[in-house]
ZAPADREN-371118 format. One line per field, with one value per residue (C-alpha): residue in one letter; x, y, z. Coordinates in Angstrom, 1 decimal. Example, Ala and Ser with C-alpha at 12.3 -4.5 7.8 and 13.67 -1.06 7.14 Angstrom:
<nodes>
r	(A; S) $
x	(12.3; 13.7) $
y	(-4.5; -1.1) $
z	(7.8; 7.1) $
</nodes>
This chain:
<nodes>
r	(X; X; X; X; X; X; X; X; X; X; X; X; X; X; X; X; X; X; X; X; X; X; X; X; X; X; X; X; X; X; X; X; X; X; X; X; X; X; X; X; X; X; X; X; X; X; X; X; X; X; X; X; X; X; X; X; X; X; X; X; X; X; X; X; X; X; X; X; X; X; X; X; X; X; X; X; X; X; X; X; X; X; X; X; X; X; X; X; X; X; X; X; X; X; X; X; X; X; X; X; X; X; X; X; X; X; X; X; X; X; X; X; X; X; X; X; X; X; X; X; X; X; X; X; X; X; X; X; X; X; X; X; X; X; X; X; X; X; X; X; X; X; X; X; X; X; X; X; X; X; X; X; X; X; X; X; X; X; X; X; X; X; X; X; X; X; X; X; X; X; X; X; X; X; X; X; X; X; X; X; X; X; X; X; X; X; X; X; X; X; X; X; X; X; X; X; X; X; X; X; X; X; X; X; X; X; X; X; X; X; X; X; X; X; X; X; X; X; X; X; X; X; X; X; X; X; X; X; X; X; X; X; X; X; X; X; X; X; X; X; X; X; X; X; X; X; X; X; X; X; X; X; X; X; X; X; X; X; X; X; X; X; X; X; X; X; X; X; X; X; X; X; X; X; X; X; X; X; X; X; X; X; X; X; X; X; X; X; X; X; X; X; X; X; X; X; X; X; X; X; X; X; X; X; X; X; X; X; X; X; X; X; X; X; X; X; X; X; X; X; X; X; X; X; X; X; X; X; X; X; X; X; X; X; X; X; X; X; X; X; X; X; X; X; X; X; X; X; X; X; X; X; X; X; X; X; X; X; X; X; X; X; X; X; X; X; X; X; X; X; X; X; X; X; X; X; X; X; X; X; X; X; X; X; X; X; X; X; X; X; X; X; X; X; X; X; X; X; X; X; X; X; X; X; X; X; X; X; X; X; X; X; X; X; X; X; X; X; X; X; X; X; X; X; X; X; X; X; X; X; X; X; X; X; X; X; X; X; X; X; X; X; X; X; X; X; X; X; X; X; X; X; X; X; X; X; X; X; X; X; X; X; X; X; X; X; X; X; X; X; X; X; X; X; X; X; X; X; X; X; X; X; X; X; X; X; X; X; X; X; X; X; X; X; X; X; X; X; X; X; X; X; X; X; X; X; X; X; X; X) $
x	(-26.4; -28.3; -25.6; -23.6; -27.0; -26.7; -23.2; -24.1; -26.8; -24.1; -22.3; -26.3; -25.9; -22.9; -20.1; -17.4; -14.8; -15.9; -16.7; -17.7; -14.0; -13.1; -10.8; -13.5; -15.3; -18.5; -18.2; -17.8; -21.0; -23.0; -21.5; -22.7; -25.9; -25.5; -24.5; -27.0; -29.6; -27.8; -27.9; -32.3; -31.9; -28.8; -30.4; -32.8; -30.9; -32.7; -33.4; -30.2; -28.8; -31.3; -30.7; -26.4; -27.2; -29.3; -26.8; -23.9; -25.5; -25.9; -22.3; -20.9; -23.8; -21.4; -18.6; -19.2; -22.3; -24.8; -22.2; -23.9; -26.4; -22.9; -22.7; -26.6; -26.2; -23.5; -25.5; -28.8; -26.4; -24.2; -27.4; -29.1; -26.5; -25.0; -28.2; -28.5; -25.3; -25.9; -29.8; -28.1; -27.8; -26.0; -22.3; -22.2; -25.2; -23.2; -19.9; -22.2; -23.4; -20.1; -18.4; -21.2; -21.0; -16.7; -17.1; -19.9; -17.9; -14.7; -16.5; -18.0; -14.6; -13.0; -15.1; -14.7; -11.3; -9.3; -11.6; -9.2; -6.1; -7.7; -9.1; -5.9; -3.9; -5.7; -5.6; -2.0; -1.6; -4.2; -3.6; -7.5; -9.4; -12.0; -13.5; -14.8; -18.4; -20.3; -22.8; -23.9; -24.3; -26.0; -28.4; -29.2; -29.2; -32.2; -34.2; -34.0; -34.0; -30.2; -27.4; -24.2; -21.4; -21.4; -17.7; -16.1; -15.8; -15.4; -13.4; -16.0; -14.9; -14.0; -14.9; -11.9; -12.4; -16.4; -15.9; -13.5; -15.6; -18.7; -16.5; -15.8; -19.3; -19.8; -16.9; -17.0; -20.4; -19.4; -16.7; -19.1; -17.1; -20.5; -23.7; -26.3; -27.3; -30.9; -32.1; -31.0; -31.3; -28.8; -26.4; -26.8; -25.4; -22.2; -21.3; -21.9; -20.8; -19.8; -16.3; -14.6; -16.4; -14.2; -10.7; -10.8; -9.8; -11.2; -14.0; -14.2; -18.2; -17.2; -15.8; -18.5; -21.8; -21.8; -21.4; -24.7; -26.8; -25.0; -25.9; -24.6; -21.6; -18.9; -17.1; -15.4; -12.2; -13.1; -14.6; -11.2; -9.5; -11.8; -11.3; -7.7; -7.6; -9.4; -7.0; -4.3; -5.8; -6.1; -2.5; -1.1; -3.0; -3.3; -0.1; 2.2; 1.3; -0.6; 2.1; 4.8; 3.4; 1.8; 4.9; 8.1; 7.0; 5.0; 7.0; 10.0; 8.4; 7.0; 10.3; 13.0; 15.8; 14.7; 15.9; 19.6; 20.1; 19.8; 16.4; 15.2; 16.2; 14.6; 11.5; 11.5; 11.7; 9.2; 6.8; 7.2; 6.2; 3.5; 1.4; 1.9; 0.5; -2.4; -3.4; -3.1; -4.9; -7.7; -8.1; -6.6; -10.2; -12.2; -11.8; -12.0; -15.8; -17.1; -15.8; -17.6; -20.5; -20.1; -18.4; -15.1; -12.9; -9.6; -6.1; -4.4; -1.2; 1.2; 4.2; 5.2; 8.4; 9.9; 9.8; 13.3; 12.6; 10.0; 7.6; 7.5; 6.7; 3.8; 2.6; 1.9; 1.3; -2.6; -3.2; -6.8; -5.6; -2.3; -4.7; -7.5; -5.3; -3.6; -6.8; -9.1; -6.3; -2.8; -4.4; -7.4; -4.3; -2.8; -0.4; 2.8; 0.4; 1.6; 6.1; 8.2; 8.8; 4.5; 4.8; 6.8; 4.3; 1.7; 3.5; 4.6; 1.2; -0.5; 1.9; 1.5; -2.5; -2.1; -0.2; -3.0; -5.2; -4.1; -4.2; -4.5; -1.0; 2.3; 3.8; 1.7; 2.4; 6.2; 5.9; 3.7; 6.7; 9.6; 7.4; 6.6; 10.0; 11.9; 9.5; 10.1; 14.2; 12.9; 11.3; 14.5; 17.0; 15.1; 15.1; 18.8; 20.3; 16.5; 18.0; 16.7; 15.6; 14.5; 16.4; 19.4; 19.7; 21.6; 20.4; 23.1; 22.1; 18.0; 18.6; 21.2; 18.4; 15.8; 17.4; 17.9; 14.4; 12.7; 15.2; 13.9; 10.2; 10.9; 12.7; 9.7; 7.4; 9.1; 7.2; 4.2; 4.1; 5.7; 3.2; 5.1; 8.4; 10.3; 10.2; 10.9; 13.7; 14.7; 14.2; 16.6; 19.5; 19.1; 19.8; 23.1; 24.2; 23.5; 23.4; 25.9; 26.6; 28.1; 24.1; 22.8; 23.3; 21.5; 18.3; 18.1; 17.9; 15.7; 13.1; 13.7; 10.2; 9.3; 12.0; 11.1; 7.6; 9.5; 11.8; 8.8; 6.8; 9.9; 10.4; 6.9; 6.4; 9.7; 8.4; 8.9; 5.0; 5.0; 5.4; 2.4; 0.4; 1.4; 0.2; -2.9; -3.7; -2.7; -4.8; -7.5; -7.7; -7.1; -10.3; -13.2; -11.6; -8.1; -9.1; -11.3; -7.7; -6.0; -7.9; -8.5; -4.2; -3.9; -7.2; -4.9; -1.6; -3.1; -5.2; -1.7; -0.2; -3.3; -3.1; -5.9; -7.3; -7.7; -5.5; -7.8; -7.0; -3.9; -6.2; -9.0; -7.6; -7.6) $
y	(11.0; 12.7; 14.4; 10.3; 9.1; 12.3; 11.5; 7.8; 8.6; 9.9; 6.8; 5.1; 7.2; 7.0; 9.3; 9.3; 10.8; 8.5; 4.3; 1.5; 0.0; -2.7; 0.1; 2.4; 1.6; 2.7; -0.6; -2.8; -0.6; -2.1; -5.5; -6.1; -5.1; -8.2; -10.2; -9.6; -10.4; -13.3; -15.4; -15.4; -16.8; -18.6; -22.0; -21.0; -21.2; -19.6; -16.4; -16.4; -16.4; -13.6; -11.3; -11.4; -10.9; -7.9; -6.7; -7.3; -5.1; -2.3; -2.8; -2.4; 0.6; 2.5; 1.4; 2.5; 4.3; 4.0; 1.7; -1.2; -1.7; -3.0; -5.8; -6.0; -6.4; -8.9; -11.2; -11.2; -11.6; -14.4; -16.3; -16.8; -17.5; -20.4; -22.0; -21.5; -22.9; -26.3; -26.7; -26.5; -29.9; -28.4; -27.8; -24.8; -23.0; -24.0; -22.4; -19.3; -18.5; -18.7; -16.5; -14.3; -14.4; -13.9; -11.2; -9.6; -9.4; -8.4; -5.7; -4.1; -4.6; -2.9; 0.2; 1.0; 0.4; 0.9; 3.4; 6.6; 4.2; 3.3; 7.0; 8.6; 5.9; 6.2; 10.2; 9.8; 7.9; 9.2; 12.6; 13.2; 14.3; 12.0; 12.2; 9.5; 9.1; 8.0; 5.6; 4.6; 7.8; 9.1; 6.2; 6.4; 10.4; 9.6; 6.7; 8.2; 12.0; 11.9; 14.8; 12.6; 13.8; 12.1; 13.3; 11.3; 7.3; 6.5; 2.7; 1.0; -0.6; -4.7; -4.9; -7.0; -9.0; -10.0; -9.7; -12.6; -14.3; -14.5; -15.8; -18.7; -19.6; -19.4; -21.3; -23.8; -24.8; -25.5; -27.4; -29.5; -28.6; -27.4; -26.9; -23.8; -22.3; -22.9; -19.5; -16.0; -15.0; -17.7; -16.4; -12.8; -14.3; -16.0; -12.5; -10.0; -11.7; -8.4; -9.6; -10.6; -8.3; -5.2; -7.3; -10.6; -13.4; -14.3; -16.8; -19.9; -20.9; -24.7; -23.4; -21.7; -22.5; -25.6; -23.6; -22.1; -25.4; -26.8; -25.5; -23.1; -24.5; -22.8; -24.4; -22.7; -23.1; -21.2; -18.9; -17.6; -18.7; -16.2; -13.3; -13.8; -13.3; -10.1; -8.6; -10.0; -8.4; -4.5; -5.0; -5.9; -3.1; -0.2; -0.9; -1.3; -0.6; 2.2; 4.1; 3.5; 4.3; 7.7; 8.4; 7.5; 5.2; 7.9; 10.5; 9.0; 7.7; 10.9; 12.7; 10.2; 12.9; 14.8; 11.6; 9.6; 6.3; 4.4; 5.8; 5.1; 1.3; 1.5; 3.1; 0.1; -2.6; 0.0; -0.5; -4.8; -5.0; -2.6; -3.6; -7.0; -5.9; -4.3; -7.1; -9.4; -7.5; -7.1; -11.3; -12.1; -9.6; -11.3; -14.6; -13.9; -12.0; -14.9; -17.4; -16.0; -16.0; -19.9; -19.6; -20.4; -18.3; -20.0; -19.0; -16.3; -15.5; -17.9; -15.7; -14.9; -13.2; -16.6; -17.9; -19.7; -18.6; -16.3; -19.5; -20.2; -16.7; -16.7; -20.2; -17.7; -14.2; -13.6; -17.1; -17.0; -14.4; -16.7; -20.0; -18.0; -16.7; -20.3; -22.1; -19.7; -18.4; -20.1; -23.5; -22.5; -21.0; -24.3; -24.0; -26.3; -28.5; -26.9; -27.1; -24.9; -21.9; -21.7; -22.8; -19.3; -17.2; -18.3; -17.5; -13.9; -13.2; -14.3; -12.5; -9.3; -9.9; -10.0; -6.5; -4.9; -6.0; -4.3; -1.2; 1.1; 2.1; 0.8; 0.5; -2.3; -3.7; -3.6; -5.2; -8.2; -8.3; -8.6; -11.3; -13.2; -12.7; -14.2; -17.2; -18.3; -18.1; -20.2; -22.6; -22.8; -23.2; -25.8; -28.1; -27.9; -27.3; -29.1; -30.7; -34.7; -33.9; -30.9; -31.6; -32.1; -28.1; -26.6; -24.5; -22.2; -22.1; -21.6; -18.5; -17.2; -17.8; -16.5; -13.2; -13.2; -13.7; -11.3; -8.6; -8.7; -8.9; -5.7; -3.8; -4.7; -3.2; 0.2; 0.2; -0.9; 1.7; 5.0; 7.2; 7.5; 5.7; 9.0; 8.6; 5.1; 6.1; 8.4; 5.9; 3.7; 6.0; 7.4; 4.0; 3.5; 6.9; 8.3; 5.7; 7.8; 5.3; 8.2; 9.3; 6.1; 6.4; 9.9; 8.2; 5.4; 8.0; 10.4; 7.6; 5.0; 4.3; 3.5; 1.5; -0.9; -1.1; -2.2; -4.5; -5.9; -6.3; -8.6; -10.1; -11.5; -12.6; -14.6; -16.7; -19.9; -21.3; -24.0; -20.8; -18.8; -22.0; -22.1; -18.2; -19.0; -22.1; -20.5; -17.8; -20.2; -22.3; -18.8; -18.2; -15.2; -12.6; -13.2; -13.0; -9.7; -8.6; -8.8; -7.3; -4.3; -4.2; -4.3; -1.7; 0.8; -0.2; 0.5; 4.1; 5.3; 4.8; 5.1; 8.2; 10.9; 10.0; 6.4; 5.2; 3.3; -0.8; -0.7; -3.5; -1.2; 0.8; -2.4) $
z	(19.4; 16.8; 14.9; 14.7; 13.3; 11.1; 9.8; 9.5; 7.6; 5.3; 4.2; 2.9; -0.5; -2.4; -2.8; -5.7; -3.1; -0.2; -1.2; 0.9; 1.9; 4.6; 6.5; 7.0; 10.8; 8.9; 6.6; 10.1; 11.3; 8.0; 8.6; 12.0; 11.2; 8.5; 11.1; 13.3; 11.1; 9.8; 13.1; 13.0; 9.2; 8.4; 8.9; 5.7; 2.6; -0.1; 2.6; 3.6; 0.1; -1.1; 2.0; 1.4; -2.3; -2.0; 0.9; -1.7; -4.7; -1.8; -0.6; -4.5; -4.7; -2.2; -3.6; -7.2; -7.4; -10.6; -12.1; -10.7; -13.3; -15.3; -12.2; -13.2; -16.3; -16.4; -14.3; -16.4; -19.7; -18.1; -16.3; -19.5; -22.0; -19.5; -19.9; -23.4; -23.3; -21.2; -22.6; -26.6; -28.2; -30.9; -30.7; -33.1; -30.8; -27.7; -29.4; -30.1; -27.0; -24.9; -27.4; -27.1; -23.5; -23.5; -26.0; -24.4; -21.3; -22.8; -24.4; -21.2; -19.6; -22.7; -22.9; -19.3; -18.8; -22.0; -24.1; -23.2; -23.5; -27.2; -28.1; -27.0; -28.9; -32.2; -31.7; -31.9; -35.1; -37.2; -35.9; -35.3; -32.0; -31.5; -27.4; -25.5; -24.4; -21.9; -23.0; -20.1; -18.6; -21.1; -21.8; -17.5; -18.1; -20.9; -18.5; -15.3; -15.9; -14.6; -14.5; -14.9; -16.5; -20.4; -21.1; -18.0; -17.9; -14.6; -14.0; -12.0; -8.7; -9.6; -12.8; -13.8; -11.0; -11.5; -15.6; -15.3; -12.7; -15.1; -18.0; -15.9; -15.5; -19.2; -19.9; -17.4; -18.4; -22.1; -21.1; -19.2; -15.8; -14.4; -14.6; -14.2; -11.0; -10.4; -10.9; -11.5; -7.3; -7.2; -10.1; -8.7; -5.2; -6.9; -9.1; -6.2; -3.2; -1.1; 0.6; -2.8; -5.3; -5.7; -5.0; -6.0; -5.1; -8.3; -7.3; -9.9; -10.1; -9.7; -6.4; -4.8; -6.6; -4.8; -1.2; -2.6; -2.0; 1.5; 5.1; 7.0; 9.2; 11.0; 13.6; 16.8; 14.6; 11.2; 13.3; 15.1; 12.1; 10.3; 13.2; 12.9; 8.9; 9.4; 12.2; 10.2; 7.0; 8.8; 10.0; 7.0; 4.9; 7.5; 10.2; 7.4; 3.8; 4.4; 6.7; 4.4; 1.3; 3.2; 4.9; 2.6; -1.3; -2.8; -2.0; -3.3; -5.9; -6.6; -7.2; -7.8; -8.1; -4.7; -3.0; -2.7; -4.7; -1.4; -0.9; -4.3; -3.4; -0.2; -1.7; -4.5; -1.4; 0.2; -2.8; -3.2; 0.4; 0.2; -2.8; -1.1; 2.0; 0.3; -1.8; 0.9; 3.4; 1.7; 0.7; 4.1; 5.3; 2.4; 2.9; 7.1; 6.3; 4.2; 6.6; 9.4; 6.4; 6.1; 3.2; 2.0; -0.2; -2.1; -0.9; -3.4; -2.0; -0.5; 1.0; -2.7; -1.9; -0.8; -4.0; -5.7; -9.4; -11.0; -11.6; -8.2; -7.6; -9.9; -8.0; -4.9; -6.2; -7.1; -7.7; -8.4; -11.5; -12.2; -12.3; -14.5; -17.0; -17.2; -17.3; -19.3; -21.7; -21.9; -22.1; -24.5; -27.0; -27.4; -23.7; -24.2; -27.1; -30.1; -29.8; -28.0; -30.0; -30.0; -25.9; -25.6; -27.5; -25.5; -22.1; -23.4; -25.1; -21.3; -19.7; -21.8; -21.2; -17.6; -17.7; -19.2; -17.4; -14.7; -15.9; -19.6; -19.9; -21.1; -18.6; -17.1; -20.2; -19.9; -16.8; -17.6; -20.7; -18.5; -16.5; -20.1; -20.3; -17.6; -17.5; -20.7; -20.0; -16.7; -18.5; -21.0; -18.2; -15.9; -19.7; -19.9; -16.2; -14.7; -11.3; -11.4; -8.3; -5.9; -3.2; -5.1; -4.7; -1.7; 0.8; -0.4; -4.2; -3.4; -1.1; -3.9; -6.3; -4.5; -3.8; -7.5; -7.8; -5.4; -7.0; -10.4; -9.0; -7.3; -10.2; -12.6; -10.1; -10.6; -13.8; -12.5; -9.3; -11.6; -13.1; -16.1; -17.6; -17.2; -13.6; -13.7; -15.7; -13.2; -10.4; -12.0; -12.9; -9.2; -7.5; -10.2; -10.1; -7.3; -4.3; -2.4; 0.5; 2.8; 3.7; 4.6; 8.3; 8.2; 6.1; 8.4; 11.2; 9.4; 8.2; 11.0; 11.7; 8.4; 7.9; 10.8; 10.4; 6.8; 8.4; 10.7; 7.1; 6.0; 9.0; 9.2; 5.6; 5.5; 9.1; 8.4; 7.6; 10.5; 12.6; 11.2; 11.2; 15.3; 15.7; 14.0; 15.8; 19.2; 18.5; 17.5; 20.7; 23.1; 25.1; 23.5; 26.7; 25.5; 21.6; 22.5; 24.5; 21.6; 19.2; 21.2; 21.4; 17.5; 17.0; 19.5; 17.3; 13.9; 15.3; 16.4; 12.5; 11.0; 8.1; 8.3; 5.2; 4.4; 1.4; -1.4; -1.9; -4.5; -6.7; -7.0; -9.6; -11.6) $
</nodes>
C-alpha cells in the first residue's frame, strides 16, 4: 500500500517526460478525487467555480510544468484589457486596447512556438548564427533562484488552443458580442478550464461565460451521454489510433522505401484515421468530463471523412478552429466583401495561417496551401456547375465525389505527418512506383490486425448518424449494472491493445 501511495505521490510534481494526459489511470485517480468533492459544493457557484479553476491551473501544472505562469499571465493581460475595452467611451482607446490584447497574445504565441522556426530562418538568409533564448526561463531562473535550462524553448502544452481562446474574449467584447466576466476568479475559470485546455475544442467566451453564472444541472441523460463520450473518446484514441500508429503508421512513415507502395497507401489511410481518432478522442473525453461537470462543450468534429467536397469537410473537421479562423480572421480581412479575386486571397492567406498554426515548419504550411487551394477551385466550380438544388445530385455522383474528396484530404496529410518533405517525397514515389500488387496478400496476412482494427476505425465513422444516435441513446436508457458491464468489457478491450508507453495526444504538439 505504501509503495502505490509512494508512486502516486510521483505524478503531484511535474515531469517533462511524464504530463497529466486523459489516458493515464493516474489522471482518472485526480479526477475522482474532483468529483468527489464536487458533489458537497456544486450547488454553490462561486465555490464551485473557484475550486475547478484552481484544480485546472494544477491539472496544466502537470501537464506543462513552470510554463503556466504564460496561462497566468494571459489571464491577468486579457481580464483587464476586456474591461478597458467595454468601460472605454472612446473608439480610438477601445481599438487600442484589443490590438494590444491580439498582439500581446500573438506575441507570446510567436516566441514559443515559432522563435527556432524564425532564428533558424533568418540564420539561413543572412548567413549569421544568432541562438534563441529563453526569456522566460531566465527571468523565473533570476525571481525564484531557478536552474532551468535558458538555451531550450520548450512549446508549452495548449497554448494555441487558450491563446486563441483569450483573443476571442478581447474581440468579442469590442464588437459588443459580450460583455466582461465579473471578476478575474471568473476569467481565470473560462481560460483554464482543465478538460479543454491542452486540446481544444476551442471554447468561444459567448459560449461558456454564461455557463459561469447558471446552476449546476445534469440530468440522468447528459450524465450517460457524458459516460459514453468518454468510453467512446479512450476507444477511439487508445483501441485504434494508438495501436496503429505504434504498430504499423510510424514505422512506415518512418522509412517509406523499407515498405511496398501498397503499404505506403495503407499507412497514408493508416494516418487519416489515426489523427482523426486522436483528435476526436480526446474532445469526445473533453466534452464527456465537463458534461459530468455541468458544463457543456460545442461539437468539433462531425464524421469529417464523409464529406462531398473539401468545404464540407472543413464544416466537420476542427470546427471550433474552422469557425475561429472564419470569424476572427477571414471575416475581419474583408471575407467575400471586397470581389472575388480579393475573396480568394483571403481563403488561401487563412488557409496558409491555419497551417502554421499547427506547427513551425513548411510543411504545415504546404498543407494548409493545398487546403487554400482546393477550396478556392470549390468555391469556383459550385459558381459555374452550382446544382439549383442539393438533391438534384445522385447518389452515384456524391459517393464519386466524396471518395475524391477523402483522397486528397489524405494525400495532404502526408505532409502534415512526414518529418521532413524528403520522406514525403519518398512516400509518394513509393505508392506510384513501387505498389507492387503481387505482395498484397502477404501484407494483409503479415499486418492483419492492424488492418481490421483499421477497417473497424472505417467501419464505425462511416455509420450512418441515425445509427450512432441509436447506440448512444440505448446506452443512455441501459440500467447503471449494464453501463458498469460495459465499461468494464471496453477497459479489458483497450488493456489487451494498449502500447507500453502511452502515445502523447497528436494536437498537443500544436
Amino acid at each position: 500500500m505504501l509503495e502505490i501511495l509512494g508512486d502516486f505521490s510521483d505524478y503531484l510534481v511535474y515531469e517533462e517526460n511524464r504530463p497529466l494526459i486523459f489516458t493515464q489511470a493516474v489522471f482518472w485517480v485526480f479526477f475522482g478525487g474532483v468529483i468527489f468533492i464536487y458533489q458537497f459544493i456544486y450547488r454553490y457557484n462561486n465555490i464551485r467555480n473557484i475550486f475547478l479553476m484552481l484544480f485546472s491551473m494544477y491539472f496544466y501544472y502537470l501537464s506543462s510544468g513552470y510554463y503556466f505562469t504564460l496561462l497566468i499571465f494571459s489571464t491577468f493581460v486579457d481580464y483587464y484589457l476586456g474591461k478597458f475595452i467595454y468601460y472605454s467611451a472612446e473608439p480610438s482607446k477601445r481599438k487600442l486596447y484589443v490590438t494590444l490584447s491580439v498582439l500581446t497574445n500573438l506575441g507570446v504565441l510567436g516566441y514559443f512556438k515559432y522563435a527556432y522556426f524564425f532564428t533558424d530562418t533568418f540564420n539561413t538568409i543572412a548567413g549569421t548564427s544568432i541562438e534563441t533564448t529563453n526569456y522566460l526561463a531566465l527571468l523565473l531562473n533570476n525571481l525564484l533562484n531557478l536552474s532551468i535550462d535558458v538555451s531550450r524553448i520548450f512549446l508549452p502544452v495548449g497554448i494555441s488552443f487558450y491563446t486563441f481562446q483569450t483573443i476571442s474574449y478581447s474581440v468579442d467584447i469590442y464588437r459588443g458580442r459580450l460583455k466582461p466576466v465579473n471578476n478575474i476568479l471568473d476569467f481565470a475559470f473560462y481560460v483554464s478550464f482543465f478538460p479543454q485546455l491542452v486540446a481544444g475544442p476551442i471554447v468561444r467566451a459567448t459560449d461558456f461565460v454564461p455557463q459561469i453564472y447558471k446552476e449546476y444541472k445534469i440530468s440522468n441523460e447528459d450524465f450517460g451521454r457524458g459516460i459514453f463520450l468518454i468510453i467512446s473518446g479512450l476507444v477511439k484514441k487508445i483501441f485504434i489510433s494508438d495501436y496503429i500508429s505504434v504498430n504499423f503508421v510510424d514505422r512506415v512513415f518512418g522509412n517509406p522505401e523499407g515498405f511496398t507502395g501498397f503499404e505506403n497507401l495503407m499507412a497514408v489511410y493508416g494516418y487519416s484515421l489515426q489523427i482523426y481518432c486522436d483528435f476526436s478522442g480526446y474532445t469526445d473525453i473533453a466534452i464527456g468530463v465537463a458534461l459530468l461537470l455541468g458544463f457543456r462543450l460545442p461539437l468539433n468534429f462531425n464524421s469529417p471523412y464523409k464529406a462531398v467536397n473539401i468545404t464540407d469537410f472543413w464544416r466537420r473537421w476542427h470546427i471550433s478552429l474552422s469557425s475561429w479562423l472564419r470569424d476572427y480572421l477571414y471575416i475581419s480581412m474583408g471575407g467575400n466583401r471586397k470581389g472575388k479575386s480579393r475573396t480568394y486571397m483571403h481563403l488561401m492567406i487563412t488557409m496558409l495561417l491555419g497551417g502554421l498554426w499547427h506547427g513551425a515548419h513548411l510543411r504545415f504550411i504546404v498543407w494548409g496551401g493545398l487546403h487554400g487551394i482546393a477550396l478556392a477551385f470549390h468555391k469556383i466550380w459550385m459558381e459555374i456547375f452550382k446544382p439549383e438544388n442539393d438533391k438534384d445530385e445522385s447518389f452515384v455522383s456524391k459517393l464519386i465525389s466524396g471518395i475524391i474528396t477523402f483522397h486528397f484530404v489524405a494525400f495532404c496529410w502526408i505532409f502534415f505527418r512526414a518529418d521532413t518533405f524528403e520522406l514525403a517525397n519518398k512516400m509518394i514515389l513509393q505508392i506510384y512506383h513501387s505498389f507492387r500488387p503481387e505482395v498484397i496478400y502477404e501484407a494483409l496476412v503479415g499486418y492483419r490486425n492492424v488492418f481490421l482494427i483499421m477497417a473497424f476505425g472505417y467501419i464505425l465513422h462511416w455509420l450512418p448518424t441515425q445509427w450512432k444516435t441509436f447506440s448512444t441513446e440505448t446506452f443512455i436508457k441501459t440500467p447503471d449494472f449494464a453501463k458498469a458491464t460495459i465499461i468494464l468489457a471496453v477497459m479489458l478491450a483497450i488493456f489487451q491493445v494498449k502500447s507500453s508507453a502511452l502515445q502523447p495526444f497528436i494536437y498537443f504538439q500544436f
